[in-house]
N, CA, C and O atoms as a DFTB+ gen file, in Angstrom:
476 C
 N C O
     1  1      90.768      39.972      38.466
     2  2      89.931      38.942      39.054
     3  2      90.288      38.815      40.530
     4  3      91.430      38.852      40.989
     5  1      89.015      38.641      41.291
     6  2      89.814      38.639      42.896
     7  2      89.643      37.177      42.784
     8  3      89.534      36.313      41.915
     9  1      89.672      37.308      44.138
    10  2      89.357      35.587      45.012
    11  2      88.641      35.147      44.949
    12  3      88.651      33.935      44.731
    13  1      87.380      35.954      45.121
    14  2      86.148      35.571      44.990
    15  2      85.054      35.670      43.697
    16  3      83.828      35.715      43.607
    17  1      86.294      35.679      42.666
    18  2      85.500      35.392      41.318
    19  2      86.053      34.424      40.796
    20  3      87.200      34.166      41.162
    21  1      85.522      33.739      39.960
    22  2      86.042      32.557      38.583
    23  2      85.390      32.541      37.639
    24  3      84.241      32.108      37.550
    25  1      86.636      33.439      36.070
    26  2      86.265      33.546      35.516
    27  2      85.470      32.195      34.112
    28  3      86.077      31.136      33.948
    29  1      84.771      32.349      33.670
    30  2      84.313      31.755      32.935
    31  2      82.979      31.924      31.142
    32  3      81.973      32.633      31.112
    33  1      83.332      31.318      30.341
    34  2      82.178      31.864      29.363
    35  2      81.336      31.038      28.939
    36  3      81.491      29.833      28.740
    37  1      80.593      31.560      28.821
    38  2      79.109      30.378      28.477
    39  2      79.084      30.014      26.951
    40  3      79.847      30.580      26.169
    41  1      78.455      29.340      26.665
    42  2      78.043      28.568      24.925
    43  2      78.287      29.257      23.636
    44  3      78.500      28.882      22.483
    45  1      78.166      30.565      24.328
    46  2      78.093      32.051      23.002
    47  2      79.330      32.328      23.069
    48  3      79.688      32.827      22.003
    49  1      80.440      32.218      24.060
    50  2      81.449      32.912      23.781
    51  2      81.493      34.317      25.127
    52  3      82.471      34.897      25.597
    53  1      80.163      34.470      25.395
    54  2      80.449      35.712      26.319
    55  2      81.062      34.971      27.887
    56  3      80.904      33.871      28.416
    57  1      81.835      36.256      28.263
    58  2      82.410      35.815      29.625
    59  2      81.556      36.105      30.395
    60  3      80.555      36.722      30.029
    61  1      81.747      35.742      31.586
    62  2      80.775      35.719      32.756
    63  2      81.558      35.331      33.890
    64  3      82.291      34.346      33.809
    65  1      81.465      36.112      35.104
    66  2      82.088      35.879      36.108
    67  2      81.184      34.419      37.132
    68  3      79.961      34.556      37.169
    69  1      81.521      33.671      37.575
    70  2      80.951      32.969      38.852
    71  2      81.700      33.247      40.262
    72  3      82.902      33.094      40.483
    73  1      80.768      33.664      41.104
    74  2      81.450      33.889      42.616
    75  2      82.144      32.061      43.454
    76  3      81.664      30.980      43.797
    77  1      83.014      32.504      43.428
    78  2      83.676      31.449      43.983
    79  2      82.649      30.765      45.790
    80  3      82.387      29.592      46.058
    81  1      82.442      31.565      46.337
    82  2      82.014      31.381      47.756
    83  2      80.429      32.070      47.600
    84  3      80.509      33.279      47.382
    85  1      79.132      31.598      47.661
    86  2      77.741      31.782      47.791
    87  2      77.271      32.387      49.087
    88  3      77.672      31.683      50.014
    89  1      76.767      33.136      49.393
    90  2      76.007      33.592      50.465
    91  2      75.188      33.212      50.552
    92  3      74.513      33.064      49.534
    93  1      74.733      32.834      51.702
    94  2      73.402      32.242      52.528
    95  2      72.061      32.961      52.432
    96  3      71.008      32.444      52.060
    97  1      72.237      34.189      52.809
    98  2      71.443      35.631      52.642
    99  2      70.602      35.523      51.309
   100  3      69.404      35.713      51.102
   101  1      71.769      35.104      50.370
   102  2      70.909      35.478      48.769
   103  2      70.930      34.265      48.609
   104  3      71.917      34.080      47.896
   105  1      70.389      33.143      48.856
   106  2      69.936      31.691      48.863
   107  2      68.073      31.710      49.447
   108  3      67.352      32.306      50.248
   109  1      67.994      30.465      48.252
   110  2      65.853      29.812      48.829
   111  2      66.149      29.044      48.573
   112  3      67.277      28.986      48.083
   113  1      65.140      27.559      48.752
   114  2      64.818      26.779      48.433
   115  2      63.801      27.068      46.993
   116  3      62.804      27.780      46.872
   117  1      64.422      26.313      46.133
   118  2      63.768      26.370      44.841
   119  2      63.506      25.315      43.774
   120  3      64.526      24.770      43.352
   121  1      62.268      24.886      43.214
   122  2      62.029      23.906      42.599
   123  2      62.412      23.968      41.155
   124  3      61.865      24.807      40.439
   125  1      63.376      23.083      40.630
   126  2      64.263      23.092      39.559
   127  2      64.073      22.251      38.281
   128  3      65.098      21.595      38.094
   129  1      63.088      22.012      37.277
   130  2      62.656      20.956      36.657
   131  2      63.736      21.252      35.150
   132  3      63.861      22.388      34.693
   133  1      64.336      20.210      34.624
   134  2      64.767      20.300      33.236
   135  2      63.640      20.227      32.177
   136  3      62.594      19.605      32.364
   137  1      63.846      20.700      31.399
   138  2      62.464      20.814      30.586
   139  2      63.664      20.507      28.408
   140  3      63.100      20.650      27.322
   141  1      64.877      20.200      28.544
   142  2      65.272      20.369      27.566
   143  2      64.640      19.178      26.752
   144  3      64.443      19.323      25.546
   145  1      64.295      17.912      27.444
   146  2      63.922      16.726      26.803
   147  2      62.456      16.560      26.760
   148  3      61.989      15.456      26.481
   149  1      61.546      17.763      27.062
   150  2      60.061      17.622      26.845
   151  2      59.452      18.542      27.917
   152  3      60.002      19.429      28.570
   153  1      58.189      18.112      27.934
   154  2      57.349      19.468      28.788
   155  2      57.528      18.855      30.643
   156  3      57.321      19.637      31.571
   157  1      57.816      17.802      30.811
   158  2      58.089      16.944      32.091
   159  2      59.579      16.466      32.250
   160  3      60.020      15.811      31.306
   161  1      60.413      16.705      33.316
   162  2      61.788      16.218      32.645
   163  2      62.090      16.169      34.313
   164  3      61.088      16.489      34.952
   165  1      63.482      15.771      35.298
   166  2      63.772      15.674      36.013
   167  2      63.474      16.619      37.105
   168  3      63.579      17.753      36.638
   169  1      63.205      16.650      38.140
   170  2      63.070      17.842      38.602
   171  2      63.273      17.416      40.103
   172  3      62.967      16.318      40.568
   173  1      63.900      18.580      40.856
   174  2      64.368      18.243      41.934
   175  2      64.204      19.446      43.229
   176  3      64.472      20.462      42.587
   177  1      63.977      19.831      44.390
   178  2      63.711      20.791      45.190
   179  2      65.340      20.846      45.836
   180  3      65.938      19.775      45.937
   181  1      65.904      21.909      46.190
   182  2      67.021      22.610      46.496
   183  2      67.239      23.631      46.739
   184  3      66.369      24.348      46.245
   185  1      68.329      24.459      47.532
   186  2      69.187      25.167      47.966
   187  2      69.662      25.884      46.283
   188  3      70.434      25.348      45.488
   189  1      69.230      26.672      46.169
   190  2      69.775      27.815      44.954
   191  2      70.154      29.305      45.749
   192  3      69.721      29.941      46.710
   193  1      71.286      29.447      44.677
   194  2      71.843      30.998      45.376
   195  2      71.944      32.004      44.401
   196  3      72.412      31.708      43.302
   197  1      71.505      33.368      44.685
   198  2      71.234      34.537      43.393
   199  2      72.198      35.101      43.868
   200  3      72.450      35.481      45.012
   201  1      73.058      35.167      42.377
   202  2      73.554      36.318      42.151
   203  2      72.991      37.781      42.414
   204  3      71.776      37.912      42.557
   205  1      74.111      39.250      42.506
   206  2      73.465      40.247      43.395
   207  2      72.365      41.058      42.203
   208  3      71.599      41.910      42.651
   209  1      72.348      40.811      41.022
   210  2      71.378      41.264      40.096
   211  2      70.265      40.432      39.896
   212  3      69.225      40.869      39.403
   213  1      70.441      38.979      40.330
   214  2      69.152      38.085      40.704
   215  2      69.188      38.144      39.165
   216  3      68.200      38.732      38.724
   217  1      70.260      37.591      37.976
   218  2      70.069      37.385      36.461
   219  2      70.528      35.881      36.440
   220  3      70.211      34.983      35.658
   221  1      71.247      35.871      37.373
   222  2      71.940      34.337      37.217
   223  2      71.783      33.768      38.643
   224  3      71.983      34.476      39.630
   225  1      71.432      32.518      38.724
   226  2      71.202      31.398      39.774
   227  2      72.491      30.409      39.652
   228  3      73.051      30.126      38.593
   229  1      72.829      29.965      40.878
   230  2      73.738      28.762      41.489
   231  2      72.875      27.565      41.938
   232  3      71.918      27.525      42.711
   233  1      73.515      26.566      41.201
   234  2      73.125      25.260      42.176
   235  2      73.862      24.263      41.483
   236  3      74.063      24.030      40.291
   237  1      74.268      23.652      42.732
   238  2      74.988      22.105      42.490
   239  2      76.201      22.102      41.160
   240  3      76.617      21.291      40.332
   241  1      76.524      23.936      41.647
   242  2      78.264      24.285      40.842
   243  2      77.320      24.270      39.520
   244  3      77.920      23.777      38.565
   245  1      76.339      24.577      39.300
   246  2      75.734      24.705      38.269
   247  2      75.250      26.549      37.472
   248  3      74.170      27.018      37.831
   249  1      75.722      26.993      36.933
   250  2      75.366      28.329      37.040
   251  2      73.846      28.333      35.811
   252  3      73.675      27.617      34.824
   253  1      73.182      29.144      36.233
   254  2      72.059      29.554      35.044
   255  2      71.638      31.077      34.782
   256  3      71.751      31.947      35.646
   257  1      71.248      31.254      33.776
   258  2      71.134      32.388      33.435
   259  2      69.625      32.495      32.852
   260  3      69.033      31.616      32.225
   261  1      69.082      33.937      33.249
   262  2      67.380      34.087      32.807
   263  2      67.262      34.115      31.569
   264  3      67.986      34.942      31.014
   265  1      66.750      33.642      31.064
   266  2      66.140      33.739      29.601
   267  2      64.492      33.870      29.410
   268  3      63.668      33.472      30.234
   269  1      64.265      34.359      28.449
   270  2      62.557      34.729      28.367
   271  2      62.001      33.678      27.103
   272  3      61.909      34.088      25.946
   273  1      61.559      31.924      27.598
   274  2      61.057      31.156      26.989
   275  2      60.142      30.545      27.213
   276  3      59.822      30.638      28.398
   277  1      59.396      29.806      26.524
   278  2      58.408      28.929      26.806
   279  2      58.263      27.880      27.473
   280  3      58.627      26.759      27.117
   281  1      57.686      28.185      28.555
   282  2      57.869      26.844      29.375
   283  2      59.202      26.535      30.179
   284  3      59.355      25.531      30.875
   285  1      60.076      27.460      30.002
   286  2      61.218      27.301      31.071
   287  2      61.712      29.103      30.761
   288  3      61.471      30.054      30.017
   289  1      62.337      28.795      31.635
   290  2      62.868      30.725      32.131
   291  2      64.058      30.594      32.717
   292  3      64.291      31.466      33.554
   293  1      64.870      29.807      32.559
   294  2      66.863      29.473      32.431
   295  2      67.121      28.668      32.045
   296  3      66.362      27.736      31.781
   297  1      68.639      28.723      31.807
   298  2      69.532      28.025      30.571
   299  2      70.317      27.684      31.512
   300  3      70.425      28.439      32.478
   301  1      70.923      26.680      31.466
   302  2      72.029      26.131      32.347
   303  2      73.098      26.387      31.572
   304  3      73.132      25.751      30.519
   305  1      74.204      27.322      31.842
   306  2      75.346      27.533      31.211
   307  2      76.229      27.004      30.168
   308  3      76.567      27.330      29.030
   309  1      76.536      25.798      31.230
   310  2      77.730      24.818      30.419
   311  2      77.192      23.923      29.212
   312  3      77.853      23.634      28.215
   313  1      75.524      23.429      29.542
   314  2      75.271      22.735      28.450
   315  2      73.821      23.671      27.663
   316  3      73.312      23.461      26.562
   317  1      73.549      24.439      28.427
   318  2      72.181      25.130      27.466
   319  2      71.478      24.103      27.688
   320  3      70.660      23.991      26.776
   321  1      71.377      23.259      28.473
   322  2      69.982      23.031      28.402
   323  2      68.855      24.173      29.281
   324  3      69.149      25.070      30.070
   325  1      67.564      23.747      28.810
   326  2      66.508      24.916      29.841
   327  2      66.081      24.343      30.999
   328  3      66.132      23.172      31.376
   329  1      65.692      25.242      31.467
   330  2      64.805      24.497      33.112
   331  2      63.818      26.037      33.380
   332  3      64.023      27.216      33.093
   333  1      62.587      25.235      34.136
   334  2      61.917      25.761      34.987
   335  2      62.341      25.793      36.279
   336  3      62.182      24.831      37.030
   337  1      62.965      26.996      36.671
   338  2      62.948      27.430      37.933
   339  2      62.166      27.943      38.526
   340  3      61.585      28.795      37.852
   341  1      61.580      27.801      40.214
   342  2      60.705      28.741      41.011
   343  2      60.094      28.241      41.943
   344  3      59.821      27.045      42.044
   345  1      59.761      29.281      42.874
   346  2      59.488      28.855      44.480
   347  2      58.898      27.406      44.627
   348  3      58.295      27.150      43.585
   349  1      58.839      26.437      45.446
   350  2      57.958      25.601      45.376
   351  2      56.747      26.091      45.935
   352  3      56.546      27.177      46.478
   353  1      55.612      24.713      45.635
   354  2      54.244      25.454      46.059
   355  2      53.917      24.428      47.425
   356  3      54.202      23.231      47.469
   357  1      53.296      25.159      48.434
   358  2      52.669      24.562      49.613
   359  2      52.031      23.292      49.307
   360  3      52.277      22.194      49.806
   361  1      50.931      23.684      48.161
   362  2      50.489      22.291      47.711
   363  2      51.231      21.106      46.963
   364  3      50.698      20.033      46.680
   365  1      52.201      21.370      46.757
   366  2      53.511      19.895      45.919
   367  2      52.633      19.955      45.006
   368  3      52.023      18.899      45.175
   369  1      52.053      20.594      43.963
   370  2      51.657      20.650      42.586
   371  2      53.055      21.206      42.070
   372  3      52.763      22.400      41.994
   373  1      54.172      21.136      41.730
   374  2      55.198      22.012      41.619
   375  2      55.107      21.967      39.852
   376  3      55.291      22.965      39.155
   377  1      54.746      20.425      39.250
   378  2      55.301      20.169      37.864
   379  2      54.057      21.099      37.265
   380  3      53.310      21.638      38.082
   381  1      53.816      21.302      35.727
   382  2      53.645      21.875      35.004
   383  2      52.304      21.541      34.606
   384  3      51.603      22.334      33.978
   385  1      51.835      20.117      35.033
   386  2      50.552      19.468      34.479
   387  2      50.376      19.127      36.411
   388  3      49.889      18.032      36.690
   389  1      50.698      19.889      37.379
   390  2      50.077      19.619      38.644
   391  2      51.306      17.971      39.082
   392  3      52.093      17.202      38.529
   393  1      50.595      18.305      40.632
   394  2      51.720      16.652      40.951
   395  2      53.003      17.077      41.534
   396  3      53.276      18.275      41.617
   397  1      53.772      16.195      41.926
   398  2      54.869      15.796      42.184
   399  2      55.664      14.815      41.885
   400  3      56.797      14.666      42.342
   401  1      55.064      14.042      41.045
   402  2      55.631      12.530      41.141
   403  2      56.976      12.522      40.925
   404  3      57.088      13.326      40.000
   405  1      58.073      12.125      41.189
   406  2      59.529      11.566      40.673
   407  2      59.673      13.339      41.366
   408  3      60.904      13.313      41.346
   409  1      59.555      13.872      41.576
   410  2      60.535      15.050      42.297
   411  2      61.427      15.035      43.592
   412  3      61.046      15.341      44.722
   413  1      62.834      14.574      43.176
   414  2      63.779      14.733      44.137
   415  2      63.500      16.460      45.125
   416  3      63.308      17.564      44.617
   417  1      63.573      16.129      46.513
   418  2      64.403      16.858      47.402
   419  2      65.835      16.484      47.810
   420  3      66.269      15.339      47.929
   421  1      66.487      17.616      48.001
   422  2      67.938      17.599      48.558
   423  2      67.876      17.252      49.723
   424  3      66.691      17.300      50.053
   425  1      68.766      16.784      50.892
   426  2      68.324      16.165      51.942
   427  2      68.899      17.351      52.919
   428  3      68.407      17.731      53.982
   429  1      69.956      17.779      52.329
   430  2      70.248      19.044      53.216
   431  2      69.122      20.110      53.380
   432  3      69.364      21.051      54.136
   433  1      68.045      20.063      52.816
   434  2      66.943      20.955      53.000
   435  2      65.965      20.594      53.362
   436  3      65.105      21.315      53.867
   437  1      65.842      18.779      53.091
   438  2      64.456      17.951      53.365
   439  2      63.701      18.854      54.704
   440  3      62.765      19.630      54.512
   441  1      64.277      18.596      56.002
   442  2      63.232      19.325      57.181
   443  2      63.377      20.460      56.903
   444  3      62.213      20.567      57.289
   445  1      63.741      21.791      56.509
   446  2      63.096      23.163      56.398
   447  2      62.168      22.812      55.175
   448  3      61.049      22.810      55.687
   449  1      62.024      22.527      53.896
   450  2      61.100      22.256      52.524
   451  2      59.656      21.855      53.690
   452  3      58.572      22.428      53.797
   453  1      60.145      20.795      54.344
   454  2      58.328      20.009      54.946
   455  2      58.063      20.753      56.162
   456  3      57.033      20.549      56.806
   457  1      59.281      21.942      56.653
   458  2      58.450      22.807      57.676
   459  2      57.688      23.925      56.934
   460  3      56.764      24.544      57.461
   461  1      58.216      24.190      55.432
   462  2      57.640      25.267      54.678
   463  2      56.051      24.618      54.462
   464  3      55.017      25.121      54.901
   465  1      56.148      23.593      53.808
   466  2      54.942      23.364      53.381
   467  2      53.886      22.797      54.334
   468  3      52.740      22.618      53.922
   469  1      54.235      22.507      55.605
   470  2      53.041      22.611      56.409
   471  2      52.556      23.990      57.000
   472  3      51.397      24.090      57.402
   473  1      53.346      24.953      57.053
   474  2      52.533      26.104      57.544
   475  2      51.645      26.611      56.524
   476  3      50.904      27.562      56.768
């Protein structure tokens, strides 16, 4: 293990490395909704960072991994719950039935997110 790994295993038992230090480079802004408690669930705009196979996402020390499901497409590691991850949209329709309502932005991203979506 170097420095820049920490090891760790997810729900199943399999190990999985997390990079200790994130690169900027392999970072977007990305719209993040929980979906474990119904088809509408918390959802928030943020700073996410890909791993170099782009299988697993970072955010908020949060690791996730792709999965191929309905209505969400990652698992959040530590607890399995699911989420819809993915780009936000110009138009703030981001949720699933259109809208925005109750969608947190991060504030460290607030002015680049509202310079994205006015161009």
């Amino acid at each position: 293990m170097t420095n820049e790994e920490k090891r760790h295993s997810d729900r199943y038992g399999s190990e999985i490395t997390r990079p200790t230090k994130l690169k900027l480079a392999r970072s977007r802004i990305m719209y993040l909704e929980n979906k474990s408690d119904g088809l509408e669930g918390p959802a928030r705009i943020g700073r996410v960072f890909f791993s170099k196979s782009g299988n697993s996402l970072y955010y908020q020390n949060k690791m996730f991994q792709k999965i191929a499901g309905f209505k969400a497409n990652y698992e959040e590691v530590d607890s399995g719950d699911e989420y819809w991850i993915s780009g936000p949209r110009k138009d703030q329709n981001d949720r699933l039935y259109g809208g925005n309502k109750d969608v947190q932005i991060d504030e460290d991203i607030s002015s680049e997110y509202y310079d994205y979506i006015k161009t």
